[in-house]
C-alpha positions in Angstrom: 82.6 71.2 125.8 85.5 71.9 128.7 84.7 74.3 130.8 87.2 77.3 129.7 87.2 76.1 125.9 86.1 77.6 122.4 85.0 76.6 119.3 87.0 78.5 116.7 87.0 78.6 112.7 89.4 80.0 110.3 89.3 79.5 106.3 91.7 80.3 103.7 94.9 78.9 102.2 96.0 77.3 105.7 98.7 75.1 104.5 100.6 77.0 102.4 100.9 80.0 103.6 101.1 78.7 107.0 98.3 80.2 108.6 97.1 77.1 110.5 101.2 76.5 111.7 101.3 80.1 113.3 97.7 79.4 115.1 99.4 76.5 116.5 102.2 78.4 117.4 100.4 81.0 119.3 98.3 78.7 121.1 101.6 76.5 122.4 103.7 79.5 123.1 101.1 80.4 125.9 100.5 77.6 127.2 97.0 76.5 125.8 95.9 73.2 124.3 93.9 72.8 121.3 91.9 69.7 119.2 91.5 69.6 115.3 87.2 68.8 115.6 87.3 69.5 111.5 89.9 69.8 108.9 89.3 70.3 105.3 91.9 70.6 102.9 91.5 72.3 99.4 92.8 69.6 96.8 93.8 72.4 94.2 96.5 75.1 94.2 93.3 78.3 94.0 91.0 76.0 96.4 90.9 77.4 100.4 90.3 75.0 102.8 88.7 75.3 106.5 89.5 74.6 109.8 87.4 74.3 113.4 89.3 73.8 116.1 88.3 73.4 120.5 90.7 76.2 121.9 91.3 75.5 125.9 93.2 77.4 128.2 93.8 76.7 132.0 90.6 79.5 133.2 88.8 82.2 131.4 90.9 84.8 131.4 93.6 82.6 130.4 91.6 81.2 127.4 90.9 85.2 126.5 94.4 86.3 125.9 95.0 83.1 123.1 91.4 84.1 121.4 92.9 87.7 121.3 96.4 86.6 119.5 94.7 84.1 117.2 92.2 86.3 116.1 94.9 88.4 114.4 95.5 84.9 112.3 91.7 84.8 111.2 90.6 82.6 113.6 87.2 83.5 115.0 84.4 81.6 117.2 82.0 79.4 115.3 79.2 81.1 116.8 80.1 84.6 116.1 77.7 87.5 118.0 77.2 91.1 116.9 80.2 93.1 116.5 79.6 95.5 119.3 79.4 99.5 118.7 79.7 102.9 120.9 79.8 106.3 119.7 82.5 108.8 119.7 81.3 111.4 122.4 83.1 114.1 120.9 85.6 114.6 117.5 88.8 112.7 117.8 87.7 110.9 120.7 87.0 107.2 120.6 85.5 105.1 122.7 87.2 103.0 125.8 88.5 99.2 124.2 88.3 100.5 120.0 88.9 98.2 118.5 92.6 98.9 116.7 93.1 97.6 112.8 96.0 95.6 111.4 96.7 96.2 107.6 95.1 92.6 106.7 91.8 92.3 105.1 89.2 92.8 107.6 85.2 92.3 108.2 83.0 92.8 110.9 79.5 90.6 112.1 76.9 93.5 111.2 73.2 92.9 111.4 73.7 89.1 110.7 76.1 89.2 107.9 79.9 89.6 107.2 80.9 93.6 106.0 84.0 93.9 104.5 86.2 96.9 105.7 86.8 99.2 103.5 89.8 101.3 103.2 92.0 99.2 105.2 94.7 100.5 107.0 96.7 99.6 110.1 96.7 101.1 113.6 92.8 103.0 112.7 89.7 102.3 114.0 86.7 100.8 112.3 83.8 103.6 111.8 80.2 101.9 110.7 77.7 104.4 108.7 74.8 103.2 106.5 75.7 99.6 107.0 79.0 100.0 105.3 82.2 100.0 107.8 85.4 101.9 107.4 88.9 102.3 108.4 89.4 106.2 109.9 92.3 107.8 111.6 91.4 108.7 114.8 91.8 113.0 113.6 88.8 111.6 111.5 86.3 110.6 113.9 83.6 112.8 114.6 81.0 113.1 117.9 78.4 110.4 117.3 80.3 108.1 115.2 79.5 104.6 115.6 83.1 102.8 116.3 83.5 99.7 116.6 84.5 98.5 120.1 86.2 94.6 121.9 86.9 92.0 119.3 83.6 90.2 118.8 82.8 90.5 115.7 85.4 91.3 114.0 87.6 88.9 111.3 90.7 89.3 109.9 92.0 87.2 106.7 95.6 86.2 107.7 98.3 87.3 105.0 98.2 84.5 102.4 101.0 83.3 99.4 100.5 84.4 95.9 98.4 82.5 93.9 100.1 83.5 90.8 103.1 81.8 89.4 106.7 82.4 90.8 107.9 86.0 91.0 109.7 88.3 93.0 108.3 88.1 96.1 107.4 84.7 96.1 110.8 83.5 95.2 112.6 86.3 97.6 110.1 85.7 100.8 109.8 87.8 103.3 113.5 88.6 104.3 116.0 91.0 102.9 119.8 90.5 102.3 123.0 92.2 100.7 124.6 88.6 99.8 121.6 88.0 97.3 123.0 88.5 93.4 121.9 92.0 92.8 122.0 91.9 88.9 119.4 89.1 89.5 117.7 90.6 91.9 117.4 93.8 89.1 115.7 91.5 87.0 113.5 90.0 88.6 111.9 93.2 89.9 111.9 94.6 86.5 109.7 91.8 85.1 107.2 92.4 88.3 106.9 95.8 86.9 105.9 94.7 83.5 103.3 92.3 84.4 102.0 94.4 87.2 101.2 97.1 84.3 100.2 94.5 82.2 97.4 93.5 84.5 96.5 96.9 84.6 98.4 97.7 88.1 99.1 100.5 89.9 102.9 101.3 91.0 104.0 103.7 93.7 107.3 105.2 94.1 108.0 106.8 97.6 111.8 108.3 97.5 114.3 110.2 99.8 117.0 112.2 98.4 119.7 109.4 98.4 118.3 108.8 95.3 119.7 111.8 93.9 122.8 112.0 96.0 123.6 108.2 94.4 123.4 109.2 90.8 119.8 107.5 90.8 117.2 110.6 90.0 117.8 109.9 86.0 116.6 106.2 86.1 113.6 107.3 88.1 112.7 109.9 85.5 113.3 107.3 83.5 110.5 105.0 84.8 108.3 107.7 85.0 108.8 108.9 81.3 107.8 105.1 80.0 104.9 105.2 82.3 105.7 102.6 84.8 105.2 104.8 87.3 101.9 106.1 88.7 102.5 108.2 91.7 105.8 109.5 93.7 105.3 109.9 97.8 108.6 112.1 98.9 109.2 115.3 101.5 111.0 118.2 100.9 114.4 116.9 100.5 113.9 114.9 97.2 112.1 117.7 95.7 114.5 120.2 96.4 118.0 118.4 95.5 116.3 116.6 92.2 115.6 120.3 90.7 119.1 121.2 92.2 120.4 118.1 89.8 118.4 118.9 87.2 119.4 123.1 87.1 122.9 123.1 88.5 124.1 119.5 88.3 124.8 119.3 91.8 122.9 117.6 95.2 123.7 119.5 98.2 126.8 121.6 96.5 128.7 118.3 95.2 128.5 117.5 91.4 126.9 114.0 90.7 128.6 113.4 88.1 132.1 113.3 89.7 131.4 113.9 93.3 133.5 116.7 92.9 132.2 120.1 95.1 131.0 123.3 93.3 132.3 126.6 94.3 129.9 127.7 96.9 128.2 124.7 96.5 126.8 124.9 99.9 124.5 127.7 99.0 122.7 125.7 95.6 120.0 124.1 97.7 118.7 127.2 98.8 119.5 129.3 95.6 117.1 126.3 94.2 114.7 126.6 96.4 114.7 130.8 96.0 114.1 129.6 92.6 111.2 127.3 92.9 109.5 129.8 94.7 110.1 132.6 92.2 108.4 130.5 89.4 105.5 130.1 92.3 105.5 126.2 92.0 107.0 123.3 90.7 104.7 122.9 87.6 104.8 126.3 87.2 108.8 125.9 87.2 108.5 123.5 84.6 106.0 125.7 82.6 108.1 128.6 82.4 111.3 126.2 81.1 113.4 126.9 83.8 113.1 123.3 85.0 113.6 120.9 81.9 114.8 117.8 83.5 114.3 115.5 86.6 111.8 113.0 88.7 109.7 116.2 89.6 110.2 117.2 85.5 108.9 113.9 84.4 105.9 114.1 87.0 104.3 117.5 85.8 105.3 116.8 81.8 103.3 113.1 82.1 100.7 113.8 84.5 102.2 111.8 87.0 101.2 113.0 90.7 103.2 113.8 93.4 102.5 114.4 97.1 105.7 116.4 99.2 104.8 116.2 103.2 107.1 118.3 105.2 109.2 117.2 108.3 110.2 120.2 110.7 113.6 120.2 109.4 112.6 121.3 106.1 114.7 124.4 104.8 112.4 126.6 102.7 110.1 123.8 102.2 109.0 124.4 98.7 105.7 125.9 98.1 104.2 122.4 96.9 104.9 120.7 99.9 102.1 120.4 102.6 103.0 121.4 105.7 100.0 119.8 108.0 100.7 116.6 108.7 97.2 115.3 109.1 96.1 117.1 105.4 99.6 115.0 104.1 98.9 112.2 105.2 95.0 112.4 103.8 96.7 113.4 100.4 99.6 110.4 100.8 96.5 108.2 100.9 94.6 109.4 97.8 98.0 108.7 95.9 97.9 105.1 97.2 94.5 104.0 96.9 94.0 101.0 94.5 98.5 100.7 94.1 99.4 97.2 93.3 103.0 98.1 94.4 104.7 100.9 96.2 108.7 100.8 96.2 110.3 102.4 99.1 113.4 103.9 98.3 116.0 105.1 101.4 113.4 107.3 103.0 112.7 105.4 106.5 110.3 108.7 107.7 108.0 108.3 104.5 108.5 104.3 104.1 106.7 103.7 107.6 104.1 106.2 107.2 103.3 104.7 103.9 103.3 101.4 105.3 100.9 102.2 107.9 98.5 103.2 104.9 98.6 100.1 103.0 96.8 97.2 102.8 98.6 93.7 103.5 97.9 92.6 100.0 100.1 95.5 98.7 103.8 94.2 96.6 106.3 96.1 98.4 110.0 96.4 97.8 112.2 98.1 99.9 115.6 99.5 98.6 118.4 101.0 101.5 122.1 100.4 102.2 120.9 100.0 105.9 120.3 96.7 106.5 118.1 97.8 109.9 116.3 100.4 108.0 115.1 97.5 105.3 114.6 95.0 108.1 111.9 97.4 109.6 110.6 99.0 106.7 109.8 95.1 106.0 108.0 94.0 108.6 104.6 94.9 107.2 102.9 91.4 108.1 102.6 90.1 103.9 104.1 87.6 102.0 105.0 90.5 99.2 107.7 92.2 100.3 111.2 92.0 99.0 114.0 94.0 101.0 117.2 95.0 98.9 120.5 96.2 101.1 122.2 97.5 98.5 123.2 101.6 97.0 120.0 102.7 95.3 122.8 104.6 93.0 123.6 101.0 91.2 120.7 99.2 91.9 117.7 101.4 90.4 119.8 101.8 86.8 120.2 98.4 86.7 116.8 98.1 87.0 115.6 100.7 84.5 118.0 99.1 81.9 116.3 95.4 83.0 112.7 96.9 81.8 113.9 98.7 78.8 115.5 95.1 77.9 112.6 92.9 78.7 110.1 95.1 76.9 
């Protein structure tokens, strides 16, 4: 053994999805050196296949920082030790060196055995209680809380490629473009959102008013009417300017229909809000008949749940939306938990804080005219994610009219 070298091992799909490449990577790119001591490739497309590898950098500390950046790939030491544990001293305090999470599938070395990590989420630390370890916000963690501290025993499964035959994601990648043929693109997507609720998945729609402003709102009732849709993640804004469409015809005083503006048009989001809270609530606006139409419509008549968290540039907000953050995003993740796919759609605000929440494994797509915005929204570390630049107005009909076809 050198003198500043370690053993490492890393399983999983390592050719294919690259894992083994980007270990490489990270280990050139600073400067270290590394030997293959074992290499065994699976033979069939579902069989993993395992690595161990002598890691060597030019002195300790050196060798350190690559064992730090290759962890995040799943490499770990062949000897693993004890994951190490401190407690919180008070609430919402944790310990020096926590140990922060990545959104990849995670377990820790706990009384000699692997423990998966459950409720995985990125930028959290990892809690243990009763031999089980967790993923908790930091506004979580209370005095005494075993947290999980350093990296030693800790392992993270690197994103991997879909097992599964060709679909969206895995014929799109990982990168987003408005050159790509967006009729095709339509159709594709629609066909992931059969055979996702075929096998019984759980879809996710987190929206920002755009999609009513564009003409969008009746395709996305749409979805949710036909039961595609499991959950809708939104603030204020689509709320208030989808029950504006749906009781005066117009978003923010202009008429969809013609993008022609209503005579004291700039007063009909706030006579709609004055409205919502006169009926006490949205379901209770829909309960009364005064709301008969819409995304929010469609949620309350199927059962469908919706969570509104409020920004500080809200006007009203409505009386369904929660206004502490913390208590929103608790709620956002209840709506998520278990989703097969979430679709972002021109809401950058709720996109991240949605992506934060989910688990690498997660199918998203992300829908904006901004190219940036996508780019970002993207960059979720997982082979599933498709990013469309393109006017959610045209795009999301085209794919409402793509299911209704294929089914």
């Amino acid at each position: 053994m050198k003198k500043h070298s370690q053993e490492v091992e890393v399983n999983g799909h390592l050719i294919d999805s690259m894992i083994l490449t980007k270990i490489f990577d990270k280990i050139m790119n600073q400067g270290g050196e590394f030997e293959i001591l074992e290499l065994d490739v699976g033979k069939k497309k579902k069989d993993t296949s395992h690595a161990r590898l002598l890691v060597s950098g030019k002195n300790a500390k050196h060798l350190e920082e690559i064992l730090d950046d290759i962890h995040r790939e799943g490499a770990t030491p062949k000897n693993e030790k004890q994951v190490k544990l401190k407690k919180a001293i008070k609430d919402m305090v944790l310990p020096d060196n926590f140990y922060s999470t990545t959104n990849n599938d995670t377990w820790i070395f706990h009384n000699n055995k692997w423990v998966p990590v459950e409720n995985q989420m990125m930028d959290k630390c990892i809690v243990v209680k009763n031999n089980k370890a967790y993923c908790v916000p930091i506004r979580d963690v209370k005095k005494n809380d075993l947290v999980v501290v350093d990296e030693i025993g800790v392992k993270v499964q690197a994103p991997e490629r879909p097992r599964d035959k060709a679909n969206i994601f895995a014929f799109m990648g990982s990168s987003s473009s408005s050159e790509r043929p967006t009729q095709h693109i339509a159709k594709k997507v629609a066909q992931d959102i059969l055979q996702t609720k075929k096998n019984g998945g759980k879809i996710v729609i987190v929206g920002g008013p755009a999609i009513v402003h564009t003409g969008a709102a009746n395709a996305v009732a749409d979805l949710i009417r036909r039961g595609y849709i499991d959950g809708v993640l939104a603030g204020n804004a689509l709320a208030v300017h989808d029950i504006e469409y749906a009781t005066l015809g117009t978003s923010l005083g202009m008429y969809v229909h013609d993008a022609t503006l209503a005579k004291r048009g700039h007063r009909n989001h706030m006579d709609t809000i004055n409205a919502v809270f006169k009926a006490g609530s949205i379901p209770k606006m829909v309960k009364s008949g005064k709301l008969k139409s819409g995304i929010f419509y469609e949620c309350v008549k199927n059962n469908v749940p919706f969570v509104l968290a409020a920004s500080i540039r809200d006007d009203g907000p409505l009386p369904d939306v929660i206004t502490d953050i913390a208590q929103a995003q608790r709620e956002y993740k209840k709506i998520l938990k278990d989703a097969s796919m979430v679709i972002m759609i021109s809401t950058m605000l709720h996109s991240i804080a949605t992506g934060n929440m989910l688990p690498a494994g997660v199918k998203v797509i992300v829908v904006d005219i901004n190219q940036p915005t996508v780019t970002k929204l993207m960059d979720r570390g997982t082979w599933q994610a498709l990013g469309i630049v393109s006017d959610v107005g045209a795009f999301l009909p085209l794919v409402a009219q793509e299911v209704k076809k294929l089914r």
